[in-house]
C-alpha positions in Angstrom: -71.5 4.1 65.1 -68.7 2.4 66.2 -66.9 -0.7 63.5 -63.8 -2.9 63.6 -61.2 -2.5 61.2 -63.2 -4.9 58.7 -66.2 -2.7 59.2 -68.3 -4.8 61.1 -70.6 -3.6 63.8 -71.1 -4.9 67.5 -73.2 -7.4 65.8 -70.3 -9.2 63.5 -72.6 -10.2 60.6 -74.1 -6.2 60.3 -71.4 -4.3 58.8 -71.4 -0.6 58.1 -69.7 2.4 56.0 -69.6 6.3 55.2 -70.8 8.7 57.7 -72.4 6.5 59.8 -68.8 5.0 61.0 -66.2 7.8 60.0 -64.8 11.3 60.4 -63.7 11.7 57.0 -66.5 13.2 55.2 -65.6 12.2 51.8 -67.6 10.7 49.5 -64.4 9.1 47.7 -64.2 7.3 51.3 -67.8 6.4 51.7 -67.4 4.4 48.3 -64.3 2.3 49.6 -65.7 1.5 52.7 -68.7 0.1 50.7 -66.5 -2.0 48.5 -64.7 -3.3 51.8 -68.1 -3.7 53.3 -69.1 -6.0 50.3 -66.1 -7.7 49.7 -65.7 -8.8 53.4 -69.3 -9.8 54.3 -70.2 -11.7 50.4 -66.9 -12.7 49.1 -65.3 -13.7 52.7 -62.7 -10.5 52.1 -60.6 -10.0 55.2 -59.9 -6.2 53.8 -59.3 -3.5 56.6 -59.9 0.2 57.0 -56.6 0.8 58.0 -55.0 -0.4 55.5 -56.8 1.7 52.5 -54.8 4.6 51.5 -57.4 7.1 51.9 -57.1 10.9 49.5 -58.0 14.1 51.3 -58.7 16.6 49.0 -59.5 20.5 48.9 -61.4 21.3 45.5 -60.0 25.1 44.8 -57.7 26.7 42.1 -54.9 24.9 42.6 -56.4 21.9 44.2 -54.5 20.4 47.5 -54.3 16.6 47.8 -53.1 14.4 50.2 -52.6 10.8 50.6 -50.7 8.5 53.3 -48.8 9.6 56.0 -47.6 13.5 56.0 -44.3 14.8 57.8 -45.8 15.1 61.0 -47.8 11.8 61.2 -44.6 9.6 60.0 -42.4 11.4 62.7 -45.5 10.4 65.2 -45.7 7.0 64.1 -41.7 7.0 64.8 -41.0 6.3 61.3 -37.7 7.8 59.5 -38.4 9.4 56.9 -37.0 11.6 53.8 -39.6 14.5 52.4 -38.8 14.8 48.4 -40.0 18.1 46.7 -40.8 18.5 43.1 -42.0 22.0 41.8 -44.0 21.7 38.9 -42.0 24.6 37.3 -40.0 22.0 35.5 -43.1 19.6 34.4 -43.7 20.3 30.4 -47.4 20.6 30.5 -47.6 22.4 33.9 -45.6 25.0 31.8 -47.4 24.7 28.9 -50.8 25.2 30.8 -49.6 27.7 32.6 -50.1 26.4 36.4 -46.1 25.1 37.1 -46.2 27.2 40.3 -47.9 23.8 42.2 -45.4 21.4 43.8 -45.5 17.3 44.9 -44.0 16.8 48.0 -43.2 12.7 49.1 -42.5 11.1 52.4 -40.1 8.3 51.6 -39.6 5.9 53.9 -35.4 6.3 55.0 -34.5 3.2 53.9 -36.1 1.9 51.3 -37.3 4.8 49.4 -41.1 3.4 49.6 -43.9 5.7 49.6 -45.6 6.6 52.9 -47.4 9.8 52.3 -47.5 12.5 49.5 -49.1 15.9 49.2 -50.0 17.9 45.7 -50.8 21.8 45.4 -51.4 22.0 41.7 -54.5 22.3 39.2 -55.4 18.8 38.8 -53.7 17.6 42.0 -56.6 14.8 42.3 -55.8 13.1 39.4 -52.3 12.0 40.1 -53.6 10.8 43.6 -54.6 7.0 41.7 -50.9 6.3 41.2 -49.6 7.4 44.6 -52.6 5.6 46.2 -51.6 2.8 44.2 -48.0 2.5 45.1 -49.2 2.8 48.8 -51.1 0.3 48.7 -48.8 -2.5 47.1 -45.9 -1.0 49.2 -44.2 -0.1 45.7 -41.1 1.4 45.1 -41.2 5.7 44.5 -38.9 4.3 41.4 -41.5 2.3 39.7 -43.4 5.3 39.1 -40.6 6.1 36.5 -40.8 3.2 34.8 -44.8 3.5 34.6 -44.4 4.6 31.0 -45.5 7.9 31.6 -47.6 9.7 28.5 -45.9 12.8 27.5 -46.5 16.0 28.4 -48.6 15.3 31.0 -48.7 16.3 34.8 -47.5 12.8 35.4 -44.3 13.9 33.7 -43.8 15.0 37.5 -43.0 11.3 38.6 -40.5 10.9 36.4 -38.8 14.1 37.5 -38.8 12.9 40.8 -37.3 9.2 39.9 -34.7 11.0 37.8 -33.3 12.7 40.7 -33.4 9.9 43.3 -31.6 8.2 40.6 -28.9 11.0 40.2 -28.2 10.7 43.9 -27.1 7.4 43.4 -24.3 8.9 41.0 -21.7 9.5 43.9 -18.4 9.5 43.2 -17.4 6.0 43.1 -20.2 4.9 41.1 -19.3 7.7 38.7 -15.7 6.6 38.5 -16.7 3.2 37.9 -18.7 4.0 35.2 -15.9 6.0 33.9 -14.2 2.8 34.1 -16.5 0.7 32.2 -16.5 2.7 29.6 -13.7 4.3 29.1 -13.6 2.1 25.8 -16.0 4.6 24.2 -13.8 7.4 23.9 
């Protein structure tokens, strides 16, 4: 069955979602499109398909995740990007669990460093989707992930590995010198 991007049918006051309408077989999807169908056609919603940032997820030992754009699709779309990879091996609890051999890998937006895709191969990769999905959807900042007040250790301890080193490549040479600078008082 064919639907607009607020889910509507031919007929514009029958609306439909899940299989009926969609590709993606996921159940996860199904649900949103409900919630979009009953936002839009009780609570006069204007929400659209296209803009829900919809997981794809593989349920095996490590589970694979994806969210958003991936390389490829951003390239497509003609979008510059920057891919940021984080093994896990560094993550406390990935260590501590024994499964650091998984790894988050973010497409950044060139420019402003927002999130446009991300892909997880890790045990558990489905729960961190919520906070990617999240910062896709508000058009967030990667960086406000490390301000999230992560719980620690957790596999969200990830995040803030990631932050930590955008941050660090902010620390070029000038900026270190001028923080030398500043406080050079401390010595």
């Amino acid at each position: 069955m064919t639907v607009d991007d607020f889910l509507r049918t031919a007929n514009p006051r029958i609306y439909a979602a899940g299989d009926v309408c969609t590709l993606d077989r996921y159940a996860h999807t199904a649900d949103a499109m409900a919630r979009i169908v009953l936002r839009n056609a009780f609570f006069f919603g204007r929400l659209r398909m296209s803009r829900l940032p919809r997981p794809r997820c593989v349920y095996t030992s490590p589970e694979i995740a994806q969210i958003g754009l991936t390389e490829g699709e951003a390239a497509a779309h003609g979008r510059r990007c920057r891919v940021v990879t984080q093994p896990l091996a560094v993550v406390d609890r990935a260590v501590i669990d024994g499964a650091a051999d998984g790894v988050l890998k973010l497409i950044l937006d060139a420019r402003s460093e927002r999130l446009l895709g991300a892909t997880l191969i890790c045990d558990q990769a489905t729960a961190l989707l919520p906070a990617l999905g999240l910062l896709l959807h508000t058009k967030a900042k990667v960086s406000t992930l490390g301000v999230a007040g992560l719980a620690y250790p957790t596999l969200a301890g990830v995040f803030g590995k990631i932050t930590d080193g955008l941050l660090r490549e902010r620390l070029t040479r000038p900026v270190r010198w001028l923080l030398r600078q500043r406080f050079r008082w401390l010595r």
